[in-house]
Each structure stands twice: as structure tokens, then as C-alpha cells.
VEXGUMI-241881 format. One record per residue (C-alpha): z, y, x; residue number from 1. Coordinates in steps of 0.001 Angstrom, whole numbers, plus 500000, padded with zeros to 6 digits. Last residue first. Layout:
// VEXGUMI-241881
        Z        Y        X    nr
        Z        Y        X   NUM
...
// end
This chain:
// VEXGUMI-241881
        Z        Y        X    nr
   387094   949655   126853   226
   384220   951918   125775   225
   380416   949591   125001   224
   376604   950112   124120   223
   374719   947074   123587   222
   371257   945968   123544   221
   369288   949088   124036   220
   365567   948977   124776   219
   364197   951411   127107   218
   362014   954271   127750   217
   364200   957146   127120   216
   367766   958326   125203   215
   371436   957696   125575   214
   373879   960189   124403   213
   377559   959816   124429   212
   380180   962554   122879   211
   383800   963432   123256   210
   384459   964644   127038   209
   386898   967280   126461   208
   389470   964896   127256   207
   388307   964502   130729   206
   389585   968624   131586   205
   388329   968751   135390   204
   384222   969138   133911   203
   382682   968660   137261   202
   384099   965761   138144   201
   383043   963801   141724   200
   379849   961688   141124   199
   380399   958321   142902   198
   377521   955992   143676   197
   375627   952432   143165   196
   378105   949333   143112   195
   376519   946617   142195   194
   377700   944287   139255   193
   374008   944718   137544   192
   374949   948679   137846   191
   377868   950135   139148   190
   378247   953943   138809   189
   381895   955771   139973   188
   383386   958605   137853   187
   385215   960779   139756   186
   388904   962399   139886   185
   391161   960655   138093   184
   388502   957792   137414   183
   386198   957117   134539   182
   384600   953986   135444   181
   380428   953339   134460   180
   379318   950039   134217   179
   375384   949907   133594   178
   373938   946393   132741   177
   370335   946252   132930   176
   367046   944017   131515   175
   364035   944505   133739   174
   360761   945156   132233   173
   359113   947939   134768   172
   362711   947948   137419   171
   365805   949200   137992   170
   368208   949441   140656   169
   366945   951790   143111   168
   368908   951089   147061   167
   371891   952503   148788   166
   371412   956042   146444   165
   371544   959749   146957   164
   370353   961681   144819   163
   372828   964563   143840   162
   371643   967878   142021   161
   373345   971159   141905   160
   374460   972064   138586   159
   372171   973196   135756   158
   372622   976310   133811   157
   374279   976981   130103   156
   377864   977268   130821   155
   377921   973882   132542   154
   374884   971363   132713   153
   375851   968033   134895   152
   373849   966529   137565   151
   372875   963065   138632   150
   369521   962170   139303   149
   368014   958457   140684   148
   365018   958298   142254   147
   362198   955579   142097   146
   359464   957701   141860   145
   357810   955422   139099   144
   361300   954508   137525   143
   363057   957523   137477   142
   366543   957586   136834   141
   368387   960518   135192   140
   372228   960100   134390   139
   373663   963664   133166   138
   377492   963930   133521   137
   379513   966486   132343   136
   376696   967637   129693   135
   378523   971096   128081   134
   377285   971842   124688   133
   377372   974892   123037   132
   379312   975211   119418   131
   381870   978229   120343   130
   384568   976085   121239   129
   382859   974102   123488   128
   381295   970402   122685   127
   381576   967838   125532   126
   379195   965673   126681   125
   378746   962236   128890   124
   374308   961580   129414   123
   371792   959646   129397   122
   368209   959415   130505   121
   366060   956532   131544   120
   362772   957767   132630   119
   359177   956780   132944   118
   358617   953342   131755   117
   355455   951174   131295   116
   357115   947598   130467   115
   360545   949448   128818   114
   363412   948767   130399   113
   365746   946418   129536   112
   369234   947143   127768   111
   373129   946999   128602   110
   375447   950333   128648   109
   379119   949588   129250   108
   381617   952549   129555   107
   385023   952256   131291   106
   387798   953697   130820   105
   390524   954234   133299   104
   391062   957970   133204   103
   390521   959355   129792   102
   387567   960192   128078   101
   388240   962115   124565   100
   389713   962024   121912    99
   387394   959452   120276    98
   384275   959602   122039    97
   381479   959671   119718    96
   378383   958219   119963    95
   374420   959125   119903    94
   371684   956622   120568    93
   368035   958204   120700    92
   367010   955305   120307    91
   367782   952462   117979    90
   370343   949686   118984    89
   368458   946499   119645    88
   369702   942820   118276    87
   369685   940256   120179    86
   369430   937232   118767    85
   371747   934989   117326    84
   373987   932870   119946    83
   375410   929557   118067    82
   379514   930229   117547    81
   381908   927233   117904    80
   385675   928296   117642    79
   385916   931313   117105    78
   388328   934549   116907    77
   387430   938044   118217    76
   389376   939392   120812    75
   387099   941746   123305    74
   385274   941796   126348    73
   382859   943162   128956    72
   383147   942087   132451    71
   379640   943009   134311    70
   376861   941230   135847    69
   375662   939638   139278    68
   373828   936870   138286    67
   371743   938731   135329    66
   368910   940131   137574    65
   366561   936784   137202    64
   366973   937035   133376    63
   363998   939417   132822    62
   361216   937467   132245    61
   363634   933987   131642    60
   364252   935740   128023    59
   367758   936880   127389    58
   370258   934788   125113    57
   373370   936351   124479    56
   376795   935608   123393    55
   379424   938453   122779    54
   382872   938482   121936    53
   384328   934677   122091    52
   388041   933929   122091    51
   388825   930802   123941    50
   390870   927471   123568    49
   388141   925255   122859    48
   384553   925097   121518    47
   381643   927088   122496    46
   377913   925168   121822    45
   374107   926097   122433    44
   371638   924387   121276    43
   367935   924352   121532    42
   367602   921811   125064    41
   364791   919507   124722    40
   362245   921938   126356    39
   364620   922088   129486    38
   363737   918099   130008    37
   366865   915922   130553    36
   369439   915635   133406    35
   368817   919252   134999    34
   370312   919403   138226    33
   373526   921564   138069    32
   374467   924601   140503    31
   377728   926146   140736    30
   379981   929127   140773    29
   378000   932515   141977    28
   379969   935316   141293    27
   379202   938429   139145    26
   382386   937151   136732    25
   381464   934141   136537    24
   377838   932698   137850    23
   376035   929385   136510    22
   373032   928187   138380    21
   371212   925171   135683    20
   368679   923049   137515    19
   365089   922033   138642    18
   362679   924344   136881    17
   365638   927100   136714    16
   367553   928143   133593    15
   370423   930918   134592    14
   373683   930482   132932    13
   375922   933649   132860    12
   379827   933568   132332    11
   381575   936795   131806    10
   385304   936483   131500     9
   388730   937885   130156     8
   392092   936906   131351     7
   394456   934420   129086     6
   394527   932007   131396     5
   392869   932770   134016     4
   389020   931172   134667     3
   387812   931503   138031     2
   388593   928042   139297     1
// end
């Protein structure tokens, strides 16, 4: 079984003409024929020994990228909770970083991309002494050219650029779940549970890293640091 006592899950159920596939943790469990028509089904029950953070119910356009997904959690208390809908952050989305990134955080962004998208910018900063803005990490996909730019801005210039990539991970309308793990010396990029690059530090004091902007042609669900 994948469940731990006492460990934190993700548990996605994907609606198919013939049957249920459910996936835990970014792994495939099981697959259950459907017993009674899908258009009978409109509820949605948790009961039992858990603590639930976050239920969501994504429409079947853009739920075919959900099986492989990220671990994002929290303690909040119930017992039976019905999913509301999701509700999207406004853009551009600006947050704080309180004292800074350390190593061994992790930063969740979830959305879907817009239906006629260009770009899908974001970016880690840190404020100088004087008032200028540093960008540590600057997250640039392009949907239509399909490339994917990293860079960071230091002392007012641009760094040198990195693009490589094992394949493009979004797509016109797709929903997304970013992961993004602040290690000692890198952070390293997963997104929809797969793992996409490392971008080696640029800015070697983390703490300085206070601030989160995320801005383009998306829809943001969720924005999480754990």
C-alpha cells in the first residue's frame, strides 16, 4: 500500500469512459470499472482517520496530465469535506519569502495555461540594500517555440542563458504542477512529477531570496512554500 501512517499523500482519480485510474503519489495504483453511469456520480466523500488540505476537481480537458503529480500538504482537520471549486489567484502574483529561502524548501506552483499562450514567466528575487532588485532565478517558457529559459539578472545585466531540456512540458490549455527544490547548491525543476533540469546558484547567499513573482498567460490555482 502507499499510504504511511502518518505520511502525507496526493491521490488523483482520473474519469475514463470505462473506469476510474487512481495514482498516489505520481504512481499508478489501480484501475476500477465503472459500476453505474459517470453522469450519476455528483458527490464526493472523505471520511476517516486523515487530515485533508486541498481537494480539487479539474475538468477532463486538462486532467489527462494529472497522473504523475506532486506531494503538497498540510494539517488541517476534517472529517468529510465536498471539493468547492477552484478558485484562481490573480495575476501578476507577488509573495514574500519570509527570511529568506533556505535549503530544503520547496515551492509549488499549480495552474493551466492559457488556450492561446505565449509565455509563462516567473521568477525568485532578492531586494539589495540600495532598493535594486536581483532575480536569482528567472523561469521563462515559451509555448509556441517550445523553449524553456533560465537565467538570473545580477547587478543590473542578464546572466548567461541555459536551455536545455529532456522534453517541453507544457501545453495550449494544459493544467501544471511546478515543484521547484531549493538545494545547497542548485535548485532542481520538476514539473507534472517529472524531473526537468538543475540551475546551479547564482545568488550563493539563499537567504537573500525574499520575494516570488509569477506573471503571463496562465491561470493560477495555487501557489505553495513547504
Amino acid at each position: 500500500l502507499p499510504y504511511k501512517h502518518g505520511a502525507p499523500f496526493e491521490t488523483i482519480i482520473l474519469a475514463q469512459g470505462d473506469a476510474f485510474k487512481v495514482a498516489v503519489n505520481g504512481a499508478h495504483l489501480l484501475e476500477y470499472k465503472h459500476k453505474i453511469p459517470l453522469n450519476r456520480v455528483d458527490t464526493l466523500s472523505v471520511s476517516g482517520g486523515v487530515s485533508v488540505h486541498a481537494i480539487a476537481y479539474i475538468p477532463n480537458s486538462v486532467a489527462t496530465s494529472l497522473l504523475c503529480s506532486f506531494l503538497k500538504y498540510t494539517t488541517v482537520q476534517y472529517s468529510h469535506v465536498v471539493a468547492p471549486p477552484i478558485r484562481w489567484n490573480a495575476l501578476p502574483y507577488k509573495g514574500s519569502i519570509l527570511k529568506g529561502l533556505i535549503p530544503g524548501q520547496h515551492i509549488t506552483i499549480k495552474g493551466q495555461v492559457s488556450t492561446y499562450p505565449h509565455s509563462l514567466p516567473s521568477a525568485s528575487q532578492s531586494t539589495c540594500a540600495d532598493g535594486t532588485e536581483n532575480v536569482a532565478l528567472h523561469l521563462n517558457p515559451r509555448i509556441k517555440s517550445g523553449v524553456f529559459i533560465r537565467n538570473s539578472y545580477l547587478g543590473g545585466s542578464w546572466g548567461q542563458e541555459e536551455r536545455e531540456l529532456p522534453f517541453f512540458p507544457f501545453s495550449s490549455g494544459g493544467y501544471f504542477e511546478i515543484l521547484l527544490l531549493c538545494q545547497p547548491h542548485q535548485f532542481k525543476l520538476a514539473v507534472n512529477g517529472c524531473h526537468l533540469f538543475e540551475f546551479r546558484h547564482r545568488v550563493q547567499d539563499l537567504s537573500s531570496i525574499d520575494q516570488l513573482e509569477i506573471m503571463g498567460d496562465l491561470e493560477l490555482a495555487d501557489v505553495k512554500l513547504w
